[in-house]
Legacy VTK file of the C-alpha trace (Angstrom):
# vtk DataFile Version 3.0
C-alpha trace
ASCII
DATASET POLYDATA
POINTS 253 float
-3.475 -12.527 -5.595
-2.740 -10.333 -6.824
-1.644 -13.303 -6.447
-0.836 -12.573 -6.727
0.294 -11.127 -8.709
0.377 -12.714 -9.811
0.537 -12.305 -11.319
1.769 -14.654 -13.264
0.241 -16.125 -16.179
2.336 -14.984 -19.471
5.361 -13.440 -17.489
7.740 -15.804 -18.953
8.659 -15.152 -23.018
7.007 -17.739 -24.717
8.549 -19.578 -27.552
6.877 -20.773 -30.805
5.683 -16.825 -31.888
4.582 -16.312 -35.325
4.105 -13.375 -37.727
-0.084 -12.894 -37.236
-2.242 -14.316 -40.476
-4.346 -11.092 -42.594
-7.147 -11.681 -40.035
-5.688 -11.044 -37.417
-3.442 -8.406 -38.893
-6.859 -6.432 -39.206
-8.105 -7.324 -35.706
-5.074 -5.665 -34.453
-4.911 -2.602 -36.612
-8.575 -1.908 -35.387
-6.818 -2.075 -31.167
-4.304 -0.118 -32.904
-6.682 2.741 -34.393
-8.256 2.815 -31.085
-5.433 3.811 -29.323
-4.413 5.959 -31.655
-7.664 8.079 -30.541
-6.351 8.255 -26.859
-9.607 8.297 -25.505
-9.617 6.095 -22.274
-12.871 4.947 -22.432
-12.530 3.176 -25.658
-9.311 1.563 -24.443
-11.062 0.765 -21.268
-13.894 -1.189 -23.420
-10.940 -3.706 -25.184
-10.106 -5.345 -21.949
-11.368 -8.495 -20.524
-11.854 -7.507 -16.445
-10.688 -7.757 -14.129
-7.086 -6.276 -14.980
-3.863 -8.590 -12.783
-2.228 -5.954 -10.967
1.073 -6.134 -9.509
0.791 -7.199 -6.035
-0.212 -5.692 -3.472
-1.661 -3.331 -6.278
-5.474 -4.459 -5.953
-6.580 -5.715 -9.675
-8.534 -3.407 -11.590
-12.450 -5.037 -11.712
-14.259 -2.859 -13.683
-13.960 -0.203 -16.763
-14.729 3.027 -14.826
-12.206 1.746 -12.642
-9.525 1.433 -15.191
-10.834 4.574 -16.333
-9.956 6.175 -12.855
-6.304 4.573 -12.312
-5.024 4.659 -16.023
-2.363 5.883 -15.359
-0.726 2.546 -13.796
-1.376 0.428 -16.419
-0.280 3.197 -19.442
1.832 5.717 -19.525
3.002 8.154 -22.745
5.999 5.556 -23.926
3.576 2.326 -23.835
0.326 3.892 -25.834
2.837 5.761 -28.319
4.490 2.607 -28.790
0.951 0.804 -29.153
-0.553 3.697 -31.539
2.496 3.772 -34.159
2.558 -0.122 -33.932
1.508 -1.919 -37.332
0.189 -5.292 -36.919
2.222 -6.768 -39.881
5.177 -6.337 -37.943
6.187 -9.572 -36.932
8.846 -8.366 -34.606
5.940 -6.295 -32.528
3.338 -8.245 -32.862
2.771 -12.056 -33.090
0.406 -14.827 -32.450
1.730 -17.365 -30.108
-0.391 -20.060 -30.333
-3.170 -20.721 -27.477
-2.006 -17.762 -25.465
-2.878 -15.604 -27.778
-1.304 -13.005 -29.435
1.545 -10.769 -27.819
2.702 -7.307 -28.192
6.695 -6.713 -28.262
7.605 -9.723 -25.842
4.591 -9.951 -23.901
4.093 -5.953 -22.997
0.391 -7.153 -23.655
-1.558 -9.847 -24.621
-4.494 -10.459 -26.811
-7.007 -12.784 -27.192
-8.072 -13.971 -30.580
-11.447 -11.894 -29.843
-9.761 -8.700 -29.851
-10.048 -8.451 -26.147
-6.396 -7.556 -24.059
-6.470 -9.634 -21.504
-2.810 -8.839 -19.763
-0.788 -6.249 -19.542
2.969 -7.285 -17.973
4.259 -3.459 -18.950
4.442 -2.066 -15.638
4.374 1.849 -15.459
6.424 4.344 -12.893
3.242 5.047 -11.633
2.528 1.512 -10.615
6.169 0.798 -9.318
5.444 3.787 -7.221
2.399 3.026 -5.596
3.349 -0.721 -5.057
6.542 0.676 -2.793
4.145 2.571 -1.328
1.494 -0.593 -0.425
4.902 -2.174 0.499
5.740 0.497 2.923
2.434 0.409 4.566
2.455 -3.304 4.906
5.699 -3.353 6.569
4.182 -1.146 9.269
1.838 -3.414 9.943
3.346 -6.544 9.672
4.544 -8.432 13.009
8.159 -7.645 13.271
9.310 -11.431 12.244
7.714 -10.483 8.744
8.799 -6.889 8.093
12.112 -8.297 6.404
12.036 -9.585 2.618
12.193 -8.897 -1.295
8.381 -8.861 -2.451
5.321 -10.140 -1.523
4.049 -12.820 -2.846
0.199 -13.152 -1.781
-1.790 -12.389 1.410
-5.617 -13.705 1.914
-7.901 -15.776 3.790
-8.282 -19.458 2.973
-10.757 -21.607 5.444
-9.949 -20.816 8.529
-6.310 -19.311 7.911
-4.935 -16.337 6.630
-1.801 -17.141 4.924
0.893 -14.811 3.507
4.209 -15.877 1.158
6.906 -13.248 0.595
9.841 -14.081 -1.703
13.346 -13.650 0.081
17.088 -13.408 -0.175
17.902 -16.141 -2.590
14.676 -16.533 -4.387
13.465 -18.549 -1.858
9.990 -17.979 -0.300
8.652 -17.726 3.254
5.423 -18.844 4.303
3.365 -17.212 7.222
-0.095 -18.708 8.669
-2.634 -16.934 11.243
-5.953 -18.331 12.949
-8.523 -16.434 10.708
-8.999 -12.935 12.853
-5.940 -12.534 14.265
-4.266 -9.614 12.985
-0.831 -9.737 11.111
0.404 -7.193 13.283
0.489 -10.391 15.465
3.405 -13.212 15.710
2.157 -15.758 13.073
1.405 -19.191 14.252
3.448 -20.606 11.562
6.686 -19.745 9.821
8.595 -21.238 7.559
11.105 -20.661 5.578
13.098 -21.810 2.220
9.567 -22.526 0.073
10.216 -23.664 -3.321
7.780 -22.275 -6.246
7.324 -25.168 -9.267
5.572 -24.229 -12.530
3.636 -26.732 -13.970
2.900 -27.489 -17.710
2.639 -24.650 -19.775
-0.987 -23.245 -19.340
0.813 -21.113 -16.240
-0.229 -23.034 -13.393
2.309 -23.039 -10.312
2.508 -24.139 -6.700
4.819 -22.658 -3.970
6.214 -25.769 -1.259
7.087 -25.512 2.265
8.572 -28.160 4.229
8.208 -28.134 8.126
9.733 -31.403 9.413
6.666 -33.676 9.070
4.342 -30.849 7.527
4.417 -30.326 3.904
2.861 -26.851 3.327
1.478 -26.185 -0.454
-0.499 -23.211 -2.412
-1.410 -23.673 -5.432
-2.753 -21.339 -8.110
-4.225 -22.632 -11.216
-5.072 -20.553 -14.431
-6.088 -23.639 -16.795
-9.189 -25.597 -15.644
-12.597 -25.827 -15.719
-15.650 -23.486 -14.495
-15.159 -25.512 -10.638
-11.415 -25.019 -10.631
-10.733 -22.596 -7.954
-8.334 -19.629 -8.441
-6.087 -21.189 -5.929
-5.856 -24.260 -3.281
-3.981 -24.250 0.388
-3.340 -27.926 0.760
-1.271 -29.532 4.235
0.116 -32.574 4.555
1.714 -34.808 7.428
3.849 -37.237 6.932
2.670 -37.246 3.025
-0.592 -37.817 4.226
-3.236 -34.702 3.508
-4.781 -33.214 6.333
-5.891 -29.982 5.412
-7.768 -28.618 1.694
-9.202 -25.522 1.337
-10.280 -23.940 -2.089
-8.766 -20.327 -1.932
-11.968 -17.869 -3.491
-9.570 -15.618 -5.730
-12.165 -12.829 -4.344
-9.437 -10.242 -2.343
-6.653 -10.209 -4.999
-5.233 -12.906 -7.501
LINES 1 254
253 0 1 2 3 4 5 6 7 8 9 10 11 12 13 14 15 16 17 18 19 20 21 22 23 24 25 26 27 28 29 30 31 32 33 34 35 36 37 38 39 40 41 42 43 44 45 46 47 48 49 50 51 52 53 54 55 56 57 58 59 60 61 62 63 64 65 66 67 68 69 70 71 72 73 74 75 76 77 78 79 80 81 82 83 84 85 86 87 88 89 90 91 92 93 94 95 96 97 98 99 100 101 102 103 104 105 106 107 108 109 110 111 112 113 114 115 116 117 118 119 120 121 122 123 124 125 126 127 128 129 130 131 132 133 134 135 136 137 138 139 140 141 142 143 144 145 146 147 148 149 150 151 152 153 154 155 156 157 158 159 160 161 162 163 164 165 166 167 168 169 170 171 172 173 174 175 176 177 178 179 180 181 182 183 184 185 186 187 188 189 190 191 192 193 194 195 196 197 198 199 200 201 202 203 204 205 206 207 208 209 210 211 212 213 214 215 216 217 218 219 220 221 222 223 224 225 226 227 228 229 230 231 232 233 234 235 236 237 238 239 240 241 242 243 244 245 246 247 248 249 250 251 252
């Protein structure tokens, strides 16, 4: 996903920030000085891969690649902003708690090992080249599908390929295929008015779908264990579960 993209984890300003204690202060003034040098590989080596991308924008999995499309995750305003920067600002940057430590309110985000690890600034370059992936997937799309706000997530899970779009209303619409159709084909499933529910605060969420009987739910979880999966499809009739499958995370998240 990208998610999904999700992205997701972070996006909502997190309370309890605090001004960041002399070692950190030093960690940060060290990301600072490096992007003060404006040299892309260096700035490439402080990230933890692969990079969320907004989706459809496929994440960014490697250094070279970030390296190659820099120019959607930074543009002029957000390094300049990033090289004057001084970590002692509180007001710029701050440590909040186990997420780590933020940049403005949550432009990026740091781990305590000096590693960025999010970036939720998103550059005109990016905005353009999502409309763009937008575009093309409304070409392709069957033409029950071609209508809504954003997508949401497309992939394979088992032996589905599923695809939520958020609508009119911030609601969401679910869309199911036998794995190999193509989507330029009617879906098997549709349904509409899908609910999304955060839950706790590590930035876990499920979207909900309710089809008389059938209770439709995908999961994505960012706080688990080495075995949690990226994401989980599970169905349900009548409350009773008929249908898991683990989603792999490995097209987009």
């Amino acid at each position: 996903m990208r998610i999904v993209s999700i992205l997701l984890l972070l996006l909502v300003l997190p309370v309890g920030a605090n001004a960041l204690s002399p070692q950190y202060q030093n960690m940060v003034n060290d990301i600072i000085g490096v992007f003060a040098t404006g040299q892309k590989e260096k700035i490439a080596d402080l990230f933890v891969y692969p990079i969320p991308m907004q989706y459809p924008n496929p994440d960014i999995l490697t250094e070279e690649e970030l390296i190659r499309r820099f120019d959607e995750v930074f543009d002029d305003k957000l390094l300049n902003d990033i090289s004057a920067s001084d970590a002692s600002d509180d007001k710029v940057w701050s440590a909040v708690g186990w997420r780590g430590i933020m940049f403005y309110g949550g432009d990026v985000w740091i781990n305590y090992e000096g590693k960025i690890i999010k970036v939720n600034y998103v550059t005109t370059t990016q905005q353009e080249k999502v409309a763009q992936l937008i575009s093309l997937q409304k070409e392709t799309l069957h033409v029950d599908l071609k209508s809504f706000l954003r997508p949401i997530f497309e992939d394979d899970i088992g032996q589905y390929h599923i695809r939520i779009d958020l609508m009119e209303g911030h609601s969401y619409r679910y869309a199911s295929w036998s794995k190999g159709k193509r989507i330029s084909q009617k879906p098997d499933i549709i349904v509409m008015n899908g609910t999304i529910t955060y839950e706790g605060t590590g930035g876990d969420l499920y979207y909900k779908f309710l089809n008389g009987s059938y209770e439709y739910r995908f999961s994505v979880f960012y706080v688990g264990t080495e075995d949690t999966p990226p994401g989980r499809l599970v169905v349900l009739k009548n409350g009773n579960l008929i249908l898991s499958n683990d989603w792999s995370g490995k097209n987009n998240r």
